[in-house]
N, C-alpha and C positions, 0 to 999 in steps of 0.2 A: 829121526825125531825132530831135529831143528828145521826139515824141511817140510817136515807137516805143520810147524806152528808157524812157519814164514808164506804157504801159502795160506793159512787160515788170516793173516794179516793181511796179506794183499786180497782178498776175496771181502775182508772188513772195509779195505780202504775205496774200494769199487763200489761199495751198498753205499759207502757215507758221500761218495762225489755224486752218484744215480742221486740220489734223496736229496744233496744241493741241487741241483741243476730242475729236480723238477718242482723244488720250493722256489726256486728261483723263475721258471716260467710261471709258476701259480699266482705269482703276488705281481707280475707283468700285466697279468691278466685281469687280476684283480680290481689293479693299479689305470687299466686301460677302459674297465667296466664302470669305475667312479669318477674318469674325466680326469684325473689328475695325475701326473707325472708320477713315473716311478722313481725308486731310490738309486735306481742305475742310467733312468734316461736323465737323470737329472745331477749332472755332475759338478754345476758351476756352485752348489751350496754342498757342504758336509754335513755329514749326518752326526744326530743330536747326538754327542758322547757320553753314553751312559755313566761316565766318573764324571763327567760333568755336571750331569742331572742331578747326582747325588749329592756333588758340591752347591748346587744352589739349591735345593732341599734343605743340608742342612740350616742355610740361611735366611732359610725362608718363613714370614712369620707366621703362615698356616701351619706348620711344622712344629714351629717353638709352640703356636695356642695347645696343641696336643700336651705337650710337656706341662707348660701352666694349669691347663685342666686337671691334670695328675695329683697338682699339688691339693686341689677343692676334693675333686671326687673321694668319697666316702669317706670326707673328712668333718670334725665339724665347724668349719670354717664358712661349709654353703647355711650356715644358722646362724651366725654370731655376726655381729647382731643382725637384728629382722630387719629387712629391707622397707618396712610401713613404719621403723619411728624414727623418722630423718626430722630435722629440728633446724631451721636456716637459722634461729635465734641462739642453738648452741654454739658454731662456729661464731656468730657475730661476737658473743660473750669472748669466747676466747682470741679471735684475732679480726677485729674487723677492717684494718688498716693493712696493705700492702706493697712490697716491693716487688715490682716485675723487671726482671733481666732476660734478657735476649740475647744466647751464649753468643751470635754472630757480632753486637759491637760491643760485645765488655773485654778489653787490650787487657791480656796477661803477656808474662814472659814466656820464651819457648819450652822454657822449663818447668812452665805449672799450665794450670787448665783453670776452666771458669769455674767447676766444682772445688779445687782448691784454694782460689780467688776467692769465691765466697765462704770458705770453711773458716776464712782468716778471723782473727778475731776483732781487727778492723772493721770490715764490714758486719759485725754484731752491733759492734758499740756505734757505729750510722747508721745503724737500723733503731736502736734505741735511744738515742736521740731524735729520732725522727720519730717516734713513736709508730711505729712499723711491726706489726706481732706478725707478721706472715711473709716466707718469698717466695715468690713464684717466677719459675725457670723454665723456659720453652721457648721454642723445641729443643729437646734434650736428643734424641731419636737420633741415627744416622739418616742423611739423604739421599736421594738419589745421585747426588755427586760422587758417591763412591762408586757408582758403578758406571759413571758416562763413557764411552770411548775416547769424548775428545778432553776429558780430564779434568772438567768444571771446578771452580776453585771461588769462584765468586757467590755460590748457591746460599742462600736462607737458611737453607736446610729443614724447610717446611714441607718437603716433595720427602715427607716421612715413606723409608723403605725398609727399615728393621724395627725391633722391639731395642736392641742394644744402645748405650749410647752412641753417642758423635765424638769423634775425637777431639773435636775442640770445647765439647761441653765436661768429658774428664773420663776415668775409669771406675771400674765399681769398688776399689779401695777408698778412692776418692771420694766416692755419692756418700760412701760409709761415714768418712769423716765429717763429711757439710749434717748428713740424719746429724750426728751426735753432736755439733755445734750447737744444731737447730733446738733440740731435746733439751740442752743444758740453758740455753735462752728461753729454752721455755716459749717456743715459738711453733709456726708450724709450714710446713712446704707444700707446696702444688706444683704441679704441670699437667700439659694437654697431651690427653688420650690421641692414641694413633687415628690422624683425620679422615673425614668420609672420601675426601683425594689424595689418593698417596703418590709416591713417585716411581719411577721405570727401575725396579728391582727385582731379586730373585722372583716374585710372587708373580709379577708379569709377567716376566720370561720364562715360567713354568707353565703360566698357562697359552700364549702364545704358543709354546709347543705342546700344547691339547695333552697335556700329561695328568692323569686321571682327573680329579674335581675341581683341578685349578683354574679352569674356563671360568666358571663358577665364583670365583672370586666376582672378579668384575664384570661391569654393562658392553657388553663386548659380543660381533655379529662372526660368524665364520661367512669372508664373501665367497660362492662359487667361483673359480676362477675366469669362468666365460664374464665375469660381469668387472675383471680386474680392471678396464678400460673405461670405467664411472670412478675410479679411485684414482686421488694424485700422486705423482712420482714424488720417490723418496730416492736420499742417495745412499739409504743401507736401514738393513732390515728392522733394526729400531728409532730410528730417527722421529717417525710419527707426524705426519700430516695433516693439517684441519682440512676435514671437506666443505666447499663452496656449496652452495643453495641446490645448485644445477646438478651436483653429484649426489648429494641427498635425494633430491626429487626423484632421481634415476634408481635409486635401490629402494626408494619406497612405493616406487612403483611396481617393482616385483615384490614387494612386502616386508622386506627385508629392513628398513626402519621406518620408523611412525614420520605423517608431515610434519607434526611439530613436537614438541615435547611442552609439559606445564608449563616451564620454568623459561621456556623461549615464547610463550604467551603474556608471561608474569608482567605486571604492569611496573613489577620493579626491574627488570632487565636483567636478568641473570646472567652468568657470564659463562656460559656451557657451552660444548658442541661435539660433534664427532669427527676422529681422525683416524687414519687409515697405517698401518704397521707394514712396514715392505712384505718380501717376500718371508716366509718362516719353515724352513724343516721341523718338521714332529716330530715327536716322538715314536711315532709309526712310521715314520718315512715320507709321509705326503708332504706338499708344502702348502700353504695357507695366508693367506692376505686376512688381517682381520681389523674390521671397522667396531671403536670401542668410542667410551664416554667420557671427556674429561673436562675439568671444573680448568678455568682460565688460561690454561697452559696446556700441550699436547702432550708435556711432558708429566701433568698430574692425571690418569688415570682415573673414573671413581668406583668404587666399591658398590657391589648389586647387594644391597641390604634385601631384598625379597629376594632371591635368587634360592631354590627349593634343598641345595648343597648346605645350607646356613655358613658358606663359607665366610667370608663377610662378617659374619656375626662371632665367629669362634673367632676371628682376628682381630678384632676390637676386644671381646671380654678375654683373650690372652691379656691383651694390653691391663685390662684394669684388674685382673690377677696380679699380675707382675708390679707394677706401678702402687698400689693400694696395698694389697694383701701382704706381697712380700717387700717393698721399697718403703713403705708405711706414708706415702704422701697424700696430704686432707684433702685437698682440692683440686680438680679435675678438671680440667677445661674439656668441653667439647664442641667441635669444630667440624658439624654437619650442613654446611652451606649447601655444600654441592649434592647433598641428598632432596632439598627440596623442590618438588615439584619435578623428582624425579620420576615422571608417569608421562603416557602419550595423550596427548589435547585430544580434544574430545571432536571429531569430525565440524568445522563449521564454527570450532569457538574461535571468537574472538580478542582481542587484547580487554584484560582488565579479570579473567581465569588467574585465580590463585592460590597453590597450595603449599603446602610447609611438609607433606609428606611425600618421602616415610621416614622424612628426619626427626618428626614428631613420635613416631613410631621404636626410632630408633635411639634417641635422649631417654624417653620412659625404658624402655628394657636396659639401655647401660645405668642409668641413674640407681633405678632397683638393685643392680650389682653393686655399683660402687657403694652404694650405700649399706650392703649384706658386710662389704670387708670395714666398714668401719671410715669411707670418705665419704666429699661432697661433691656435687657436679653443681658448675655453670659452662649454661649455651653462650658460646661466643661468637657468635654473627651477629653483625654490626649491620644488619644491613632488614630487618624486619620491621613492617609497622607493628604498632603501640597491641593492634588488635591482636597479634598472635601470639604478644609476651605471655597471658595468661593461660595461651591455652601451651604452653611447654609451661607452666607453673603448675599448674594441675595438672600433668600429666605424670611427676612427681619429681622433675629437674628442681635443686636448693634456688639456684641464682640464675640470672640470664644478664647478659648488658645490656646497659642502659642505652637504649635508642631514642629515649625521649630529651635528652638532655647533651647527647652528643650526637650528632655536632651541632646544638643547638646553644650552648654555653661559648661553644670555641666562636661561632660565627655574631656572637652577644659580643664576646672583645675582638675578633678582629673588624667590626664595622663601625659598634658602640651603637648599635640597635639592638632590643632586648624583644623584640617582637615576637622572633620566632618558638625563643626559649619563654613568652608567657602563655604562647597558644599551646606545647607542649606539657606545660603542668597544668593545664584546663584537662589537656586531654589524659594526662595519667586520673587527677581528678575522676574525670568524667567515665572513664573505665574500669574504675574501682583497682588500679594495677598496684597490689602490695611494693611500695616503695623499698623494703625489707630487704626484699631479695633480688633488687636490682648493684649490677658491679657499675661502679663509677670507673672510667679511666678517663689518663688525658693524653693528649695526641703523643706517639713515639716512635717506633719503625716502621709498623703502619698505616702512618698519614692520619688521613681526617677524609672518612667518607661522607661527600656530600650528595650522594644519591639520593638522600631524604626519602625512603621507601614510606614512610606515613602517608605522606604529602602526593606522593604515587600513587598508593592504594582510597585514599581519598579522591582522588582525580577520576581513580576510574569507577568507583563508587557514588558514594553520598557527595563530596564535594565538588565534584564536576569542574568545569573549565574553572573557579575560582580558585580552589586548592592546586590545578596544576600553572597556575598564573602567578601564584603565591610562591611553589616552588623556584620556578624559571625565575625571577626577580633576586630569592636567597641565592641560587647559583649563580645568577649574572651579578648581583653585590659581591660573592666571594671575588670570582674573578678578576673584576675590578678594583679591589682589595689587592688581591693576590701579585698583578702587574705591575703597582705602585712597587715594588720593592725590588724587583727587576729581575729576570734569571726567569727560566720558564719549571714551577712547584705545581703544574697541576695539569694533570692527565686523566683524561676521559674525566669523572665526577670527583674525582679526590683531589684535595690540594697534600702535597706533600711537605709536609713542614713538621717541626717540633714545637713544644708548648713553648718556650721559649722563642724559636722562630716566627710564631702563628704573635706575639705581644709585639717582638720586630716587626714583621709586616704591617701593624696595626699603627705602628711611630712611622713608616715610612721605608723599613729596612734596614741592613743589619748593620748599618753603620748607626741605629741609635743608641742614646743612651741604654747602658746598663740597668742602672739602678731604676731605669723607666721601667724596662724589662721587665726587673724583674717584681714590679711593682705589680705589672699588666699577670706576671705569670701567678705570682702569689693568688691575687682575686681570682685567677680561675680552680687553683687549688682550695681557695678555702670559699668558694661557691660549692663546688661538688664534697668537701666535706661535710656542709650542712644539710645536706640528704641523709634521707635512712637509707639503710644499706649496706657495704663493701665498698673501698676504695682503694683503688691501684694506682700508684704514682710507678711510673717506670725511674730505672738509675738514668736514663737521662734526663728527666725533671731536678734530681737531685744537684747533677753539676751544670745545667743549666746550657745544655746541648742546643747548637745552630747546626740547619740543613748544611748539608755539604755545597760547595759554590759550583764544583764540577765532580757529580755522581759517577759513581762508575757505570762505563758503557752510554753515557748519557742519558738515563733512564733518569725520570724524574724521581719514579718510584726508591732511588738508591739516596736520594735527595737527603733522607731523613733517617739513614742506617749509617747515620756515620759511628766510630767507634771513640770509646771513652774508659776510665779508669775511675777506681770507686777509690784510690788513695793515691795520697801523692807519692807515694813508693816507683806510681806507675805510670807517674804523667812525661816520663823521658820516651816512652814507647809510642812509635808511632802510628803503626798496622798492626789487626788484630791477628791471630794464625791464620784467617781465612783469606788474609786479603785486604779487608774494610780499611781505609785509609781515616788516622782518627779527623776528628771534626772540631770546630772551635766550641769554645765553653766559655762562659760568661762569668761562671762563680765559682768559687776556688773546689780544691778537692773535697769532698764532703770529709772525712776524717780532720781536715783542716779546719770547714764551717764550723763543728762541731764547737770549737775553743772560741768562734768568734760571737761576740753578742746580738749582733741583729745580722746575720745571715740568713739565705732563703732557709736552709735545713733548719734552723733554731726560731727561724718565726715559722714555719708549717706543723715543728713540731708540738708548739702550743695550740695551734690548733686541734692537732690528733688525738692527744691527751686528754685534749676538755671535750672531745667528742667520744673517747671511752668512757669520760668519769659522769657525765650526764648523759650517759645513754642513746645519744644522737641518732644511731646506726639503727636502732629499735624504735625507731620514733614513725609517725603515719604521716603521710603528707594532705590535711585537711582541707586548704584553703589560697587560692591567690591573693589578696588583697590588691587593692587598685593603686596603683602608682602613678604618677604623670607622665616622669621623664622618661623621652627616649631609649635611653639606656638602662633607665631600673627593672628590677625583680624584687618583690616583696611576696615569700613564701611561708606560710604558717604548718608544724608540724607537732601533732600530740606526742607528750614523750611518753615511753613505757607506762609510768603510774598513774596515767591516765588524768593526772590532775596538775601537772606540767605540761608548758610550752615550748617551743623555739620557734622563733621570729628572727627569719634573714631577710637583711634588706643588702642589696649588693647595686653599684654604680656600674654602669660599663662602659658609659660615655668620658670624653676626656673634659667634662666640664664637671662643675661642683652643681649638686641637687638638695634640695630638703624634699624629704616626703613626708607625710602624714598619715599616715596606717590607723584605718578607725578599725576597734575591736568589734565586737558583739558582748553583750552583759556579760556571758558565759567565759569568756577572756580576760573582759576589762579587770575580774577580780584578783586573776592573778598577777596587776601590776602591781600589785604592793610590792614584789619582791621583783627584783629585777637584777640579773648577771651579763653581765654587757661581754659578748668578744668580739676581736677583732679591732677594725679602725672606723675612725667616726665620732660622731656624738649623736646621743640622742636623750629627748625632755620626754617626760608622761604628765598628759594631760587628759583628765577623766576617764574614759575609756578609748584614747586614742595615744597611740607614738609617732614623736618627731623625731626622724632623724635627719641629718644632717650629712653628709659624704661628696670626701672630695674626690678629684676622678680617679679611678680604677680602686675606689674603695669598696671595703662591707662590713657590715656589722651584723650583730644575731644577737639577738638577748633571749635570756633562759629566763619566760615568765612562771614567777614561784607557784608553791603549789596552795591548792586552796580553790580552786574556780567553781568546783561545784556543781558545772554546766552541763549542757546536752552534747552525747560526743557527736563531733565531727562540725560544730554550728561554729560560722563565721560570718559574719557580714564584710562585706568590701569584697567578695570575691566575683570576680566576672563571670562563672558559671555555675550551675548547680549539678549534684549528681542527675545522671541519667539526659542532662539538656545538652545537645550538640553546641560546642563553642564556633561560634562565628570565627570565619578564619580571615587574617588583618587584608585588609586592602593593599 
């Protein structure tokens, strides 16, 4: 009996080694028919471990979107509310002022995190002094530093690679506690949706190894391996290499990538390219060299938003599931750069080809979600002319930033020429662009991009050699600007500085006075609060942050990440947990200013307050008025009721000016009533205002209500609707 079951075993054990050995020739075979290496001639890489695959599965955010989906589907959450009644005027009513924090320089203890740093009740009460209803915190995300081999520590943490937090932005007890801080102040929270470049994480290295629709994720080529000797040497299989012109040329000559892409056409310079991944074992066993797409860094990957998987797509709207729906935060950044102009040029075009999709494509379908869970979205690329704010305004994104006024206010104080910032409000003017829904920031981790993408698209348009003459001039004045203070802030077209730094540069560097500073830094605060719109002061404007004198790694770009403390609990700390070494500050702790009577926090925050209580935010921007001096801006704006004013006049020169602002009938009546802010003096004479400002001042007065007039009519203004404004000499 036991020798009949013991041959029936050995007669099993024979069929099951036959059946390996000829699975095992078959896929030699197989392996030898597709050109590529089998799982056995190829010993120098291990094969993909399926407990492995599982582990970055489960961390992976294609994976978590499945789960966030679960929560919507067949719920009724995909209806509450309709995604067609989003309202940019509801949010302004509720919070149109803001604090932006950036978990990488706000210094906690090792023992707290930047979610419980902010839960504090300290930072409530300098936020309400400041008159501040909204914070907004990003990148919250983890990075791709979690997962580097060589242990990155210095990262952003904008090379977003999970939906989870970041360890130094806090855990979700933590988030818990900042929502009900928020709630009880009667405030509201934002951050930025997972970006169109994310970073080298699970979702890569799943598709890397061709593991079902993960390819699919992103813009990414499988090379045959005959063509591996057009690709550059890496020293390990994710390291990621940019390919040169010449290596391109050579795979697009077998078809394999387009000559150029839109966005290396663009006449704004895009900052894109493709890099090449070592060797890679699959999930099948093959190995694979693959050339992908990534937005400024080899290490940011981008996302193939057309790509027929919708993968891409379900990895962003996880994000604004999660984020919205279940985390309850209002406002959304979205951070589609590196989508534009993601398309192959058109055979034969040439420089002055420009598109904005399928980021445009891609703003309208998440805006419509976010707004189904009950948030708002603004586009935050800094880097688009004037012409295409409107068309992501209609496509139904709430807000976008302001590209007309940054960096066109910063480079007003750092030269004390107003030039560029009056040809910029001609051309909002002149484009009809809802001032409403544009976000104000001021310069903070960063920088200040001065690639002037208008003045670009101008050049290769309608303006022709004068618009790009006009630029080169603004870039060669910054730089020049820039050098007077010493230390080298500015790489390729950005100067990297803080708003505080960018008022020092303007004195001569950071040896000047303070109270000049913070003279220089007020006027640029309380210029951008007299626009309608949204305002964002980062916590480094609060304590009055200076670039770093020696960035880390030398990088200028680190210039202006130095780290700081929102109370003086925290000013003994000198590095944030990431690393960030803190940075000098000019003005005391804000929870300090708070008690002090003319500090920057307690003079900004009269300004924010008289810009919620008169409506400021909701107001239309109708008119330039003609100024003399150098430095002036004089901007006229309807408020809400249609029968009020605001008139800003701001200096940005270091000398003292009067101007004389002539109204039209339709104005002049509502001087009867006149509310003066800010610094200055000014007389009313018939239908015209004197003011008077000494340098680095502004003033604004709230013409009363009563005018009577035709809307939008001003005299003094240098252009009218629909007439192209002559651009300065």
């Amino acid at each position: 009996m036991h020798y009949r079951h013991l041959r029936f075993l050995l007669l099993v054990l024979l069929l099951c080694l036959i059946g390996a050995c000829t699975i095992k020739r078959a896929r030699k075979a197989a392996s030898a028919s597709e050109g590529t290496p089998s799982v056995e001639e190829s010993t120098s890489m291990p094969r993909a471990d399926p407990a492995y695959l599982q582990y970055l599965e489960r961390n992976s955010m294609l994976a978590k979107s499945a789960e966030m989906a679960k929560v919507v589907s067949g719920s009724e959450l995909a209806w509450r509310p309709s995604s067609n009644n989003g309202s940019a005027d509801s949010l302004l009513n509720f919070a149109d002022a803001w604090l932006s924090v950036h978990p990488l320089t706000l210094l906690t203890s090792s023992r707290n995190t930047v979610f419980s740093q902010l839960a504090d009740s300290s930072t409530r009460a300098v936020m309400r002094e400041a008159g501040l209803k909204g914070l907004y915190v990003a990148p919250i995300q983890g990075g791709g530093a979690l997962w580097a081999k060589e242990g990155r520590t210095g990262d952003s943490g904008e090379d977003v690679v999970q939906y989870e937090f970041s360890r130094v932005a806090g855990k979700d007890d933590q988030y818990r506690r900042l929502m009900s801080s928020i709630i009880d102040s009667q405030s509201l929270l934002g951050s930025d949706l997972v970006p169109a470049a994310t970073g080298l994480g699970p979702d890569f290295f799943l598709a890397a190894r061709n593991v079902r629709e993960y390819p699919g994720i992103y813009c990414m080529v499988d090379i045959p391996e005959d063509l591996w000797t057009n690709l550059p040497a890496v020293n390990s299989e994710w390291e990621g290499a940019a390919l040169d012109p010449s290596q391109i040329a050579a795979l697009n000559a077998k078809g394999l990538l387009p000559r150029a892409m839109r966005d290396e056409t663009s006449p704004l310079g895009r900052r894109g390219g493709w890099a090449a991944t070592g060797t890679v074992r699959g999930v099948d066993g093959n190995s694979r060299r693959w050339v992908y797409r990534y937005y400024q860094s080899p290490r940011c990957p981008v996302l193939n938003w057309e790509d027929p998987s919708q993968t891409a797509h379900r990895i962003l709207s996880g994000s604004a599931v999660r984020q919205v729906g279940l985390q309850g935060q209002a406002l959304i950044g979205l951070r589609f750069e590196a989508f534009q102009g993601l398309d192959a040029a058109n055979e034969g075009s040439g420089r002055g080809s420009f598109s904005v999709e399928p980021a445009l494509s891609a703003a309208q379908s998440m805006s419509r979600e976010i707004r189904r869970y009950g948030g708002w979205t603004w586009v935050r690329d800094d880097d688009l002319p004037l012409n295409s704010l409107n068309s992501f305004l209609r496509s139904g994104t709430d807000f976008i930033f302001d590209s007309a006024f940054s960096p066109a206010a910063e480079h007003a104080l750092l030269t004390g020429d107003a030039g560029l910032a009056r040809f910029m409000a001609d051309e909002l003017i002149r484009l009809h662009i809802d001032g409403r829904r544009l976000v104000h920031t001021l310069p903070a981790q960063d920088g200040i991009n001065y690639n002037l993408a208008h003045l670009s698209y101008l050049a290769a348009t309608s303006g022709g050699e004068k618009a790009g003459s006009f630029r080169q001039s603004v870039q060669g004045a910054m730089r020049s600007a820039a050098a007077k203070g010493g230390g080298s802030l500015v790489k390729d077209n950005s100067l990297y500085t803080t708003s505080a730094g960018l008022a020092a540069l303007a004195l001569g560097g950071s040896s000047a006075d303070a109270k000049a500073i913070a003279s220089g830094h007020s006027l640029l605060v309380f210029f951008k609060a007299m626009q309608p719109g949204v305002l964002m002061l980062s916590g480094q404007d609060l304590v009055g942050l200076m670039p770093l004198s020696s960035p880390p790694g030398g990088d200028p770009a680190n210039a202006c990440r130095g780290s700081y403390s929102l109370s003086a609990s925290g000013e003994g700390l000198g590095v944030t947990n990431l690393g960030m070494p803190k940075a000098p500050q000019i003005y005391a702790a804000p929870d300090a200013q708070a008690h002090q009577k003319d500090s920057f926090l307690v003079r900004i925050g009269g300004f924010l307050r008289a810009r919620s209580q008169y409506g400021l935010s909701k107001g239309t921007l109708i008119a330039r008025p003609q100024t003399k001096g150098k430095g002036s801006i004089a901007l006229l704006s309807r408020l809400p009721d249609g029968k009020s004013y605001l008139l800003s006049v701001c200096n940005f020169s270091r000398e003292s000016v009067t101007e004389t602002i002539a109204l039209s009938g339709a104005q002049g009546s509502a001087l009867a009533r006149v509310t003066p802010l800010g610094s200055g003096k000014h007389a009313v004479s018939g239908q015209s205002v004197t003011v008077t400002l000494g340098p680095w001042q502004g003033r604004a007065l709230i013409l009363g209500k009563g005018s009577g007039g035709k809307d939008g009519a001003a005299s003094g203004s240098d252009s009218e609707d629909g007439a192209h404004t002559p651009i300065p000499e």
